[in-house]
C-alpha positions in Angstrom: -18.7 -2.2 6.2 -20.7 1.2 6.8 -19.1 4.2 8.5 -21.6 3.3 11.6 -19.8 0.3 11.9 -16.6 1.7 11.4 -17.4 4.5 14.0 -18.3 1.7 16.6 -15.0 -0.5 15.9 -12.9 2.9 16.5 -14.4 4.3 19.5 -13.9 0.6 20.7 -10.5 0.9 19.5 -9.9 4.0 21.5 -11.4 2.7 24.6 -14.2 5.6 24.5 -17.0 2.9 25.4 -18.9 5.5 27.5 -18.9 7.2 24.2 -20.2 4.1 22.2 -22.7 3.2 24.9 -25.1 6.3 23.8 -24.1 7.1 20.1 -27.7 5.6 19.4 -29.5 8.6 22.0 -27.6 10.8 20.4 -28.0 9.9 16.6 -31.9 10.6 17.3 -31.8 13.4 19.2 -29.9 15.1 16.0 -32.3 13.2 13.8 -35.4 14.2 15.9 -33.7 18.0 15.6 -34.0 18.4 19.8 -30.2 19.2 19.4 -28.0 20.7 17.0 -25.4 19.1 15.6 -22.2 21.2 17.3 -24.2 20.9 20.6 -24.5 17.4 20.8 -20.7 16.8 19.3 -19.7 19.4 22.3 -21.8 16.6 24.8 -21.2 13.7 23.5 -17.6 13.2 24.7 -18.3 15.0 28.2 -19.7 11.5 29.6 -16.4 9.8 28.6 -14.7 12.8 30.4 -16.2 12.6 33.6 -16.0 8.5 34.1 -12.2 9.2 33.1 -12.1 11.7 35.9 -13.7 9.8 38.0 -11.7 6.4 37.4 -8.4 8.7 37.5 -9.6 10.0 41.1 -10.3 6.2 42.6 -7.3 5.3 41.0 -5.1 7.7 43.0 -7.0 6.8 46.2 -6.4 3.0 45.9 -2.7 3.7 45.1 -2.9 5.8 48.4 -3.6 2.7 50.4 -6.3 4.2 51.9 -8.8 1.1 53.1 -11.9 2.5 51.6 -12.9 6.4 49.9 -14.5 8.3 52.8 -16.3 10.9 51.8 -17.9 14.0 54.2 -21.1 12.0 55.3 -19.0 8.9 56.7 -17.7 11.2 59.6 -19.1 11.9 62.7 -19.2 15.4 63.3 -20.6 15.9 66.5 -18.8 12.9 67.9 -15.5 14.9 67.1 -16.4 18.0 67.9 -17.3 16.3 71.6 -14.3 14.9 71.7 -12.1 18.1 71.1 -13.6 19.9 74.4 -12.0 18.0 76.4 
């Protein structure tokens, strides 16, 4: 088995499939020299990061009990603001 291989089967291990999903667009953008080696380690992980975040976040909203995530655009601002002068 060769280290790509072994790579793969850990970042599976670990659960980092963001990370595993683009280890190929990364390999060739060092390869193709667009980006340096420390930048694209310093990237790389940053997808994974963010979904983690982002899972994390919805997470604590469905634990909440909230129905659905309503976010600024789902409300009706100048309905409410009508409502409040009277």
């Amino acid at each position: 088995m060769n280290n790509y291989s072994k790579l793969e089967n850990n970042l599976e291990k670990l659960y980092l499939n963001k990370i595993n999903d683009n280890i190929d667009q990364y390999i060739d953008l060092i390869n193709k020299n667009k980006k340096n080696f420390i930048d694209a380690l310093y990237e790389y992980p940053e997808g994974q990061v963010s979904f983690k975040d982002e899972n994390a976040k919805l997470s604590l909203i469905r634990i909440a009990g909230f129905p659905y995530n309503k976010t600024f655009e789902d409300f009706d601002l100048p309905y409410q603001a009508f409502q409040r002068d009277f």
